[in-house]
N, C-alpha and C positions, 0 to 999 in steps of 0.2 A: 346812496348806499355805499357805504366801507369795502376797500377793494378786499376777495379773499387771500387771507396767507395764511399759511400753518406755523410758521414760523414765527415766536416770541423773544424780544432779549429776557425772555424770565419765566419761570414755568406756567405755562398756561393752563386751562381745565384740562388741553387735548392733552399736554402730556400729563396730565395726571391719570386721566382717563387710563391712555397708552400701559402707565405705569403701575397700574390697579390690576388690568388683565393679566401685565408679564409676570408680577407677582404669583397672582392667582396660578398660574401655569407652573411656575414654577411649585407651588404649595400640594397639588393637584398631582404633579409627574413627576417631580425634583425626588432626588435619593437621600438620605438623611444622612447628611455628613456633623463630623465632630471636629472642632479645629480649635489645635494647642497655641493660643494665642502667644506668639513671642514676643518680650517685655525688652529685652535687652542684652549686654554683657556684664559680666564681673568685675569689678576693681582688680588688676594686680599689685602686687605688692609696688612701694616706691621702690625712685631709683634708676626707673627705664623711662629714656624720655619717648621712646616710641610707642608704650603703654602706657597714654596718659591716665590720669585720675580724674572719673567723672561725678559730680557732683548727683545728678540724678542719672535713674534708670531708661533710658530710650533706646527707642529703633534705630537712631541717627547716629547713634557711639561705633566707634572703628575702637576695635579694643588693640588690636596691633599695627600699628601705622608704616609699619616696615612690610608687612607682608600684607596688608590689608585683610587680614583675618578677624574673623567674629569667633574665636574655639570655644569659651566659657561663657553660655549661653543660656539664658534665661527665659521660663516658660513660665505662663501665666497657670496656678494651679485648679483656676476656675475652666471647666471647658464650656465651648460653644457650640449648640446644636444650630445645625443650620440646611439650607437645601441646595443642591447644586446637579445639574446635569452634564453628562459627557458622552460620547459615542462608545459603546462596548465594542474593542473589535479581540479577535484573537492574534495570536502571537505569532506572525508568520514568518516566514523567509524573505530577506528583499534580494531578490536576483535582479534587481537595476542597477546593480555594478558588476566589477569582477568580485568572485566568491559569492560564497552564502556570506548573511549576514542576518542574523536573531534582534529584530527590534529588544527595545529595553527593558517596555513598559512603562516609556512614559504616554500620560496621558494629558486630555486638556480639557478641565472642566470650566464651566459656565455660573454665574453665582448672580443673582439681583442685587446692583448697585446696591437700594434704599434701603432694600432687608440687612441688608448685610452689614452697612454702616450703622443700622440699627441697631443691629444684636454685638457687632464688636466695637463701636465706637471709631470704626475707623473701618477701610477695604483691607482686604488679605494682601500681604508683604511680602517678599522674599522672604524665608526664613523660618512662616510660619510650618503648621506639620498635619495634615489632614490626615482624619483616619476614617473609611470606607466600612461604614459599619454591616453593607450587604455583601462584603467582599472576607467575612469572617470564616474561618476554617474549624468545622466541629468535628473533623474526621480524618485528622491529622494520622501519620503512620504512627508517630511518636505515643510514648504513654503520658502524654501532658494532659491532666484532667482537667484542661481548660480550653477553648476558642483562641485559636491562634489568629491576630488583628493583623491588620497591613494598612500602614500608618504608607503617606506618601509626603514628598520634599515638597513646598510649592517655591517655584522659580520665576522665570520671567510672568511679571501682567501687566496688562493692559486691557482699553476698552475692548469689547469685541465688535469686529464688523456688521455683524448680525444684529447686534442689539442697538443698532440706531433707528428711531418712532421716525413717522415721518414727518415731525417735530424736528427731525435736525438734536434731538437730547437724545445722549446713550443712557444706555438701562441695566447694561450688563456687563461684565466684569470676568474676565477670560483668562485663566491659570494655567501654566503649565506644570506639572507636577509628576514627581518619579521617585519610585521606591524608595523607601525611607533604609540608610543603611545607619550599622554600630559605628559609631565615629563619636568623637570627642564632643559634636557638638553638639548631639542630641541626646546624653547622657542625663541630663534632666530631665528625661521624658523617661528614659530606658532605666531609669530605676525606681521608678513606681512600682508598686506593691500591686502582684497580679491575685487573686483570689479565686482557686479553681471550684468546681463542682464539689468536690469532696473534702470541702473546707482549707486546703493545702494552699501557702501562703509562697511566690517568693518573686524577685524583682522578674521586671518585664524584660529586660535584657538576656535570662535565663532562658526566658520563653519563646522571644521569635529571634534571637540574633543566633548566628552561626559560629561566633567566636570561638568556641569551646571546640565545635569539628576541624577550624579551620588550625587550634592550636595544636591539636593533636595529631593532623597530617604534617604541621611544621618541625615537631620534637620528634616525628619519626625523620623525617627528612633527615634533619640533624644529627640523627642518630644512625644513619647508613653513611652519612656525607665523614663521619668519625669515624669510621670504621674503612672506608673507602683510602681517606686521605685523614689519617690522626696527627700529624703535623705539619706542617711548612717547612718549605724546602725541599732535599732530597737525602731517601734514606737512604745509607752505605753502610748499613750494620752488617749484611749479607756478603759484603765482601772480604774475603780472606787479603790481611796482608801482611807480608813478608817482614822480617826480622833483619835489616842491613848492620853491619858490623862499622866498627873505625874506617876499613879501607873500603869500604864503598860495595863488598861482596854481601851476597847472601848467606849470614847465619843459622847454623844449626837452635831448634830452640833451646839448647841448652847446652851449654860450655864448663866444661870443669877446671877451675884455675887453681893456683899455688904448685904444689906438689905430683899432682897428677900427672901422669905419663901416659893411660887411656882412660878409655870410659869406664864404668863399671860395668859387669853383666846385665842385661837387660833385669836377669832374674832379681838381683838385687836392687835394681830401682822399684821393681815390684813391692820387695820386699820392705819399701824404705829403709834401705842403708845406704843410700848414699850420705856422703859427709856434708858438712857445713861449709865446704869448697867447692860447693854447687854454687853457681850464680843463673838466673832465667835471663835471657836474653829475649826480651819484650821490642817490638815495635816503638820508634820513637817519633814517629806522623801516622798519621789517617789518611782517607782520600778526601782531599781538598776540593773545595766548590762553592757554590755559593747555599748557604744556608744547609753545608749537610753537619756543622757542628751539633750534637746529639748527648754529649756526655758522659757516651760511653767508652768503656776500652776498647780497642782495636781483637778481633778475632774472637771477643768473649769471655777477656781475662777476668783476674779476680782482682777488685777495688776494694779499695779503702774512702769511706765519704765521711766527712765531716768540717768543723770549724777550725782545727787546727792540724798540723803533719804529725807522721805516728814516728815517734822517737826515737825508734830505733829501725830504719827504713833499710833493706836493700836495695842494690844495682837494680832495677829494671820495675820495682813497685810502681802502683800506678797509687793517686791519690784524686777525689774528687772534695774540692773543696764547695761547701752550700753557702757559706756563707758571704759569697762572691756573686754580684748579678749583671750577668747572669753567671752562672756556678761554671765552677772553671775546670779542667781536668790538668793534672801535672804529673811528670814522669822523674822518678827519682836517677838518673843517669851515674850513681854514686859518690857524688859530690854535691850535687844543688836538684833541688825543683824545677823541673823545665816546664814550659805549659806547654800544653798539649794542644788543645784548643778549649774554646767557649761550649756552652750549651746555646746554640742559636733556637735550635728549633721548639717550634710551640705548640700548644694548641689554638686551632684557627677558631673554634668556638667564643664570641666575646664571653667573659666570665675573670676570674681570679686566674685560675690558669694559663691565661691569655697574655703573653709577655712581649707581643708584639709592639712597636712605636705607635701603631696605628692602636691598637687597642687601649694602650697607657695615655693616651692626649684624649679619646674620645672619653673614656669610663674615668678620669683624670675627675676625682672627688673633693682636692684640694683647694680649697675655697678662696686662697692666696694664688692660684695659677690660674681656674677658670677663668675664660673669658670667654661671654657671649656675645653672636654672630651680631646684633646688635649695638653692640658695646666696639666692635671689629669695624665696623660697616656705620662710621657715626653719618648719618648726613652732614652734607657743608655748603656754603653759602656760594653761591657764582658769581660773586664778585672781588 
């Protein structure tokens, strides 16, 4: 008589047996999942050698070899109904460290090897996207006339411990899997065409992503954060300053030269009569610092802006040239144009108005200057 073993180099009836029941179990208690089989990435353009060009479509392409990212990501448009179980738990506090701490909602479901190679040709991979079709929301706060889904990431697998027969063959196939967020790479999925109850069409992105909330706390942000600090540097518009003469005193704002022997009556300057042997005695610095150049005149005078000097200037004119960058301020001293200073300061907002070094290199459109990080960062040989 043949010594007993359960054990075969090849599958034997027991484990078929084995593998007939776990099925059934699963057919029988298993939750009906859907799963967006992932095909692959996109070709980029030539040119980057850390973006190669792949002949075919697979799982196994690095589409950036620098960062080791998968971003442009391809979803199979056929989906797969399939069965899988996992422990429901709720979403509690973990006080097994210091603080609170709100688990994620990741979970970890369970799937039948056989079934599964069966229905996808292959086991679930990093990358693929499950969605939880008892976990669908029909009573949303929102007015979306449609079931709000909740798609999940799947990440690390492997066998499960549980599902080894006592055959010594595994049976089962153990996921771990988490909230599926809006991100670059699953934008292939998140723009499918949702179809509500009352015929109302529009991409699935609209429907469960949060981008829209999340931009709209950001443009207020931004809009207090403007209003708080509306340029760089520091402002000294509120500072009064004084009018210094040749010898180094402080000037009255206004001085009567040629022929004058006093002032006029006060009434008379009311009245505009004073003669054209008024001269203004203007400020010729600001208060200096870093980044409080502004463009403005000193105490609130009155400027002249433009592309070229106004022709017939007096002593103490101020003049703001635009066509200077950044736009320059100059003091007519009544001989030459002095500068005054720069317009330093900017808006910190990135945008057009943004004139900072940092803002002109990053938002830098020039297609003869770009250079990407790639391009910066070539690999090299170690020898």
């Amino acid at each position: 008589m043949p010594r007993l073993s359960l054990w075969r180099e090849e599958h034997s009836n027991d484990y078929k047996f084995f593998d007939r029941r776990i099925s059934e179990m699963f057919t029988v208690g298993g939750t009906g999942v859907l799963v967006h089989k992932y095909l692959g990435t996109r070709n980029q353009g030539p040119g980057d050698l850390t973006q190669p060009q792949y002949d075919n479509v697979s799982e196994q392409n690095i589409q950036d070899l620098l960062f080791l990212e998968n971003r442009d990501r391809i979803y199979d448009t056929t989906v797969y109904p399939m069965r899988g179980i996992y422990q429901v738990s709720d979403s509690d506090f973990d006080l097994t460290q210091f603080g609170l701490f709100l688990s994620t909602g990741t979970l970890f479901m369970t799937f039948h090897i056989n079934d599964m190679v069966e229905i996808l040709g292959r086991r679930i991979v990093s990358g693929d996207v499950i969605e939880l079709m008892h976990l669908k929301d029909y009573d949303a706060l929102n007015d979306v006339p449609m079931a709000l889904k909740r798609f999940f990431i799947v990440g690390d697998c492997q066998r499960a411990s549980e599902g080894f027969s006592p055959t010594w063959w595994p049976h089962l196939w153990r996921c771990k899997i988490n909230p599926l967020i809006d991100s670059q790479e699953y934008k292939d999925i998140l723009n499918k065409i949702q179809t509500g109850s009352d015929g109302s069409t529009s991409p699935l992105r609209d429907v469960i992503s949060t981008y829209n909330r999340y931009e709209n706390i950001n443009q207020a942000i931004v809009a207090q954060a403007e209003v708080d600090v509306p340029a760089s540097g520091y402002d000294t518009s509120n500072i009064y300053v004084l009018p210094i003469d040749e010898e180094g005193e402080v000037a009255s704002t206004k001085v009567f030269t040629a022929d004058s022997v006093s002032a006029p009556p006060a009434a008379d300057n009311v009245a505009g009569t004073v003669t054209a042997d008024q001269a203004l005695i203007t400020p010729d610095k600001k208060v200096q610092g870093w980044l409080t150049g502004d463009g403005l005149t000193p105490n609130g005078l009155p400027v002249n802006s433009g592309i070229s000097f106004p022709s017939e200037p007096m002593a103490g004119d101020y003049c703001l040239r635009v066509d200077y960058l950044p736009n320059r301020l100059f003091r007519y001293d009544g001989r030459r144009w002095v500068k005054v200073e720069d317009a330093q300061r900017t808006n910190l907002t990135p945008g057009p108005n943004n004139r900072t070094l940092r803002s002109t290199f990053v938002n830098n459109t020039n297609s003869n200057e770009r250079q990407g990080l790639s391009q910066a960062l070539r690999p090299k040989a170690d020898n």
